[in-house]
C-alpha positions as CSV (number, residue, x, y, z in Angstrom):
1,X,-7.6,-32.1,46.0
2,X,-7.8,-31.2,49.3
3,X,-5.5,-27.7,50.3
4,X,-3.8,-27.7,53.7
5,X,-2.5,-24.8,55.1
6,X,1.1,-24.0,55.8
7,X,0.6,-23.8,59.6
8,X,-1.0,-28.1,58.9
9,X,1.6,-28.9,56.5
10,X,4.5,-27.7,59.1
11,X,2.8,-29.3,61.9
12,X,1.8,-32.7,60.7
13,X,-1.3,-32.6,62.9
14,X,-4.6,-32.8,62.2
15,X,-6.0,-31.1,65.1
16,X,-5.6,-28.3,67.1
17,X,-5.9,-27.0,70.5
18,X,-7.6,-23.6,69.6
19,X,-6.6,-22.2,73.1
20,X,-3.2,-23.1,72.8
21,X,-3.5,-21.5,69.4
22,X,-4.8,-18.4,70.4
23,X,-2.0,-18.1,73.3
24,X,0.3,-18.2,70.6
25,X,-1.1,-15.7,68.1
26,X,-1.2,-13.5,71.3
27,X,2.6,-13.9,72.4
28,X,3.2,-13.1,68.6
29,X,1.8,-9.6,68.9
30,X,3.3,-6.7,70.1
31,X,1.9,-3.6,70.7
32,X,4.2,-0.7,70.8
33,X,3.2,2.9,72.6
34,X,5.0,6.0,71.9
35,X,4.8,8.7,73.7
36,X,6.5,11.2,76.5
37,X,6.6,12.1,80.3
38,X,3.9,14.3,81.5
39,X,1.6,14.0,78.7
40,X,-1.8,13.6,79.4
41,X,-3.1,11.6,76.4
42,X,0.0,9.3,76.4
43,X,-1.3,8.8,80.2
44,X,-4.9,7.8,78.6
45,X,-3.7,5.6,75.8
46,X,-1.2,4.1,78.2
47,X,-4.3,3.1,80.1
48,X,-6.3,1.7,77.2
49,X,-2.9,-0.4,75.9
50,X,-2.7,-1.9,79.4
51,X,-6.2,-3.0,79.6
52,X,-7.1,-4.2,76.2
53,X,-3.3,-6.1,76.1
54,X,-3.8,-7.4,79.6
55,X,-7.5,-8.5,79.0
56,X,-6.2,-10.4,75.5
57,X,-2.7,-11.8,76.6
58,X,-1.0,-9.7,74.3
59,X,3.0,-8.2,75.2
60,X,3.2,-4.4,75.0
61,X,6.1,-2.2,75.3
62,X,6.3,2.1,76.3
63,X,8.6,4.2,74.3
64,X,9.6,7.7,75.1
65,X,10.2,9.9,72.0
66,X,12.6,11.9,74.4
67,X,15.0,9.1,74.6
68,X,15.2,8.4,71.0
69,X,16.0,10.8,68.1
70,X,14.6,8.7,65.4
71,X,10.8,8.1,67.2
72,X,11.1,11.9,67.9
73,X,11.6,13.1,64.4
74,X,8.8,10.8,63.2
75,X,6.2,11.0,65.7
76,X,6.5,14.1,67.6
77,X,3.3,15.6,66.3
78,X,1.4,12.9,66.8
79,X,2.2,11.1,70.5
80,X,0.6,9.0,71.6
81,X,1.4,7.1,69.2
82,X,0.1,3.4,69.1
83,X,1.8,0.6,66.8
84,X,0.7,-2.9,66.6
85,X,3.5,-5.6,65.0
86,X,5.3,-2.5,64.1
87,X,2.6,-1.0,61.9
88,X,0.7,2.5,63.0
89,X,-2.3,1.4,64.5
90,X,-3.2,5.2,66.1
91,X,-2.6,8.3,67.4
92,X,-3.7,11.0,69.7
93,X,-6.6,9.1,71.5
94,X,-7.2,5.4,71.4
95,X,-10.2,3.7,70.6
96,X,-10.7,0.7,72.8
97,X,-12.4,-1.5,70.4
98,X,-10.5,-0.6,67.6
99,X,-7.7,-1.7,69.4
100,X,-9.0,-4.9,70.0
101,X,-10.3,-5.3,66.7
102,X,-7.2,-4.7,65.4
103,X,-5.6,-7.8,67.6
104,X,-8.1,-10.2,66.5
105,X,-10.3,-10.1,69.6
């Protein structure tokens, strides 16, 4: 017996554009950078984020630990702090490739 996968079975078709795939797995992504005004490593991971997101298509969003209790009291010691789909990817400094690797590039 042959086993489809959900993503087939929901679908119905047999093929696949594999760019239009990968344009979608992108737009589901989101990475998520915590961080604060004049500090110089959220400057530098703000920098990586933006180059490795805009290179792969993938949405990213800047939060500022100063304008939210919650991300203050959890990440305060450890800003720059980088999420991807919500998850902790990283913080301090951020690696480039890791990043990537961590999108599926």
């Amino acid at each position: 017996m042959v086993r489809m996968s959900p993503l087939f079975r929901r679908t119905g078709r047999r093929t696949q554009n594999t760019e239009n795939t990968e344009n979608t797995a992108a737009r589901e992504r989101l990475v998520t950078l915590i961080g604060k005004p004049d500090c110089h490593l959220c400057e530098d991971a703000q920098e990586v984020v933006e180059k490795v997101c805009g290179d792969l298509g993938v949405p990213w969003e800047k939060k500022d630990i100063t304008q939210d209790e919650e991300l203050h009291r959890e990440y305060w010691e450890q800003i720059p702090v980088v999420l991807v789909d919500g998850a902790q990817h990283t913080f301090w400094r951020v690696d480039e490739e890791r990043l990537r690797r961590a999108l599926g590039a």
